[in-house]
C-alpha positions, 0 to 999 in steps of 0.5 A: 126689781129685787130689793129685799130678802128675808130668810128664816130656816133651821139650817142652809146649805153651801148651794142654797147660799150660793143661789141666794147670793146669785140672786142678790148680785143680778138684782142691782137695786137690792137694799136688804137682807136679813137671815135668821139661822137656827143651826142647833149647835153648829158653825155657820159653815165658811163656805156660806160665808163666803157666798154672802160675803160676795153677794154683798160685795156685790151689792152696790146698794146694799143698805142693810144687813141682819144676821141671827144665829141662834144656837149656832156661831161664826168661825173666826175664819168665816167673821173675818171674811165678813168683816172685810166684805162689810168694810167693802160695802159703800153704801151700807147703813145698818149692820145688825149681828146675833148670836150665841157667841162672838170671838176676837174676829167678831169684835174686830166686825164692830170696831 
């Protein structure tokens, strides 16, 4: 069964997001992901936000999570929505978040 995923892309659409946060919610021991982005200067879109906040919501034993974000960023819509899609997440362990900026909504993530 599926546990782990590891990405590593300049860019991903809403619709790749999508089927990869399909593919984390029909696998039921999935434990891991870890994305690495290089958007050149770009928001990492709210609608991809919100297909990997479901996917770890989803998620029950989802136990770690790494995000990097070079030259790009979060929006303050897309943290917040992350952020309560971690604070939903039971079992998570470790969070591990990089990029090239992080507003109030970013830090609200770690508090």
């Amino acid at each position: 069964a599926l546990q782990n995923i590891s990405l590593a892309c300049d860019e991903i659409s809403a619709a790749g997001m999508k089927l990869l946060s399909e593919a984390i919610q029909n696998a039921p021991a999935f434990q891991s992901i870890s994305i690495g982005l290089t958007p050149w200067n770009k928001v990492f879109s709210d609608a991809c936000v919100e297909h990997l906040s479901k996917a770890i919501e989803n998620a029950p034993e989802l136990q770690s999570i790494s995000i990097r974000l070079s030259y790009g960023v979060f929006s303050d819509v897309g943290m917040e929505r992350l952020s309560e899609a971690i604070k939903n997440a039971s079992a998570l362990q470790n969070i591990s978040l990089a990029c090239d900026e992080i507003s109030a909504a970013g830090m609200k993530l770690l508090s």
